[in-house]
C-alpha positions as CSV (number, residue, x, y, z in Angstrom):
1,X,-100.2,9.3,-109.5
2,X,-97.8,7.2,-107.7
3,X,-94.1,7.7,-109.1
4,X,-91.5,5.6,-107.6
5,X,-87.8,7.1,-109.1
6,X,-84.0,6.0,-108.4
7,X,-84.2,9.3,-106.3
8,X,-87.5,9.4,-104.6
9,X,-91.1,8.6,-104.2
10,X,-93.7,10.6,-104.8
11,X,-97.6,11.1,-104.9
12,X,-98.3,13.3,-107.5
13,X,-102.4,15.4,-107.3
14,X,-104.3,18.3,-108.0
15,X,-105.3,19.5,-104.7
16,X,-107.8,22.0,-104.0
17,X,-106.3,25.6,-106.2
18,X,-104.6,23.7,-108.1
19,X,-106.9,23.9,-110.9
20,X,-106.9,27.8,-111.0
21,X,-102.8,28.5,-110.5
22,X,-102.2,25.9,-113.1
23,X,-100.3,23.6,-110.5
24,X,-99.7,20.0,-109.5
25,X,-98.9,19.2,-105.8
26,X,-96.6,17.1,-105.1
27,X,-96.0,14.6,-102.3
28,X,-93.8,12.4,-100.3
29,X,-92.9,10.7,-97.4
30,X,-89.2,12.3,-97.3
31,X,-88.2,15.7,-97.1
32,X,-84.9,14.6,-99.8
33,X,-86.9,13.4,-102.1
34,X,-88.8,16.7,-102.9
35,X,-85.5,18.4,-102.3
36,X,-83.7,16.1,-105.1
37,X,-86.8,16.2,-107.6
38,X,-86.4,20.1,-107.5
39,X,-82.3,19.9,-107.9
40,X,-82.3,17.5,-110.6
41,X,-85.4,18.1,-112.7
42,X,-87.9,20.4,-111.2
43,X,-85.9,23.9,-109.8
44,X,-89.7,25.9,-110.6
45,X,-90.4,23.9,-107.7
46,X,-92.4,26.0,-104.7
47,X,-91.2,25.6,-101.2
48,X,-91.3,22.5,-99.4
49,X,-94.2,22.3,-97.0
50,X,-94.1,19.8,-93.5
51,X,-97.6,19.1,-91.7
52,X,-97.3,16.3,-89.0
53,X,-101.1,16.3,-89.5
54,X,-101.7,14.8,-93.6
55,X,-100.7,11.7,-95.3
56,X,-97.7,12.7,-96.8
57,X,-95.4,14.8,-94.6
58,X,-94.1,16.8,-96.8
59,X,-95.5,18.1,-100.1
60,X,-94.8,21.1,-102.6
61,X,-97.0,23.1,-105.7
62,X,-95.0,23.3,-109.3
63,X,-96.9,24.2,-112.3
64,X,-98.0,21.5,-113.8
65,X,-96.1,22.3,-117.3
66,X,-93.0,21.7,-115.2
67,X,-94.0,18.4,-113.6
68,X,-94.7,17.1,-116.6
69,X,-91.8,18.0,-118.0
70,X,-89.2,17.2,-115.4
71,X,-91.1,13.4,-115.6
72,X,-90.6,13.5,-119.1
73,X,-87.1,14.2,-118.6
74,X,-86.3,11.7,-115.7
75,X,-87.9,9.0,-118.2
76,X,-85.2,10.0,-120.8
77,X,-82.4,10.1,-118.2
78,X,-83.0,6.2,-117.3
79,X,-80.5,4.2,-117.6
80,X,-80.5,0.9,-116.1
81,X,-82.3,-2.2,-116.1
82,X,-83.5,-3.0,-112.6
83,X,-85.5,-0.4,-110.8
84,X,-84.7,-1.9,-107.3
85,X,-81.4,-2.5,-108.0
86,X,-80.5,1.1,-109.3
87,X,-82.3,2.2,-105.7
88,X,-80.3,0.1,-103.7
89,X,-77.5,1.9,-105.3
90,X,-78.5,5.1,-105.0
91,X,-80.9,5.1,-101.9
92,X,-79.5,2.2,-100.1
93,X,-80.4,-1.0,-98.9
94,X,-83.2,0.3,-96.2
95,X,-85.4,1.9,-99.0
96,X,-84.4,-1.3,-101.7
97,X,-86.2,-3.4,-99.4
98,X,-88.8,-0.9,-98.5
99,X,-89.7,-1.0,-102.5
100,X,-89.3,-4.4,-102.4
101,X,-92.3,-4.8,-100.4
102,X,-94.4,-2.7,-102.7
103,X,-93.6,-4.4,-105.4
104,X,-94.6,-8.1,-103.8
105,X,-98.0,-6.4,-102.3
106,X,-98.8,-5.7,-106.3
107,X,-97.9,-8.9,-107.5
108,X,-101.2,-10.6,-107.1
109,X,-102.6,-7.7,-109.7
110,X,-100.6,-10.2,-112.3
111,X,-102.1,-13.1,-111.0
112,X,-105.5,-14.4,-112.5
């Protein structure tokens, strides 16, 4: 699952273990992301992990009660009306436009 918040971005799967420690790992491009995910909604958080080597640089296990929860949570918490907007105010212009770009690559899904 692809989550794209006014404080990160993140790829959200069970991995391999995940299944048996009751976990969800979770993803991301940017080390701050994970580190603002665990100080705003998700402190049960494990340690962030950095491999050079995988598709997402940096990644970290939480159960997956807590995920679900801290999502659940960060949906409540919203409070504005324009996704990209809100990140250009909090993230910046750089990752605005960088979001920007996603969101024109999906727009042909809309289009018959």
């Amino acid at each position: 699952m692809w989550l794209v918040t006014d404080f990160g971005f993140f790829s959200v799967v069970q991995k391999p273990g995940d299944a048996e420690a009751g976990t969800l790992t979770v993803r991301a491009r940017v080390r701050g992301d994970l580190e603002a995910l665990r100080s705003r909604y998700l402190p049960t958080m494990g340690p962030v992990r950095e491999s050079k080597a995988t598709d997402y640089r940096f990644r970290a296990r939480a159960p997956r009660a807590a995920v679900a929860a801290a999502m659940a949570l960060a949906i409540e918490r919203i409070e504005y009306a324009n996704v990209k907007a809100r990140i250009r105010k909090t993230q910046g212009p750089a990752r605005e436009r960088v979001l920007h770009d996603v969101w024109a690559a999906l727009l042909p899904l809309q289009r018959p």
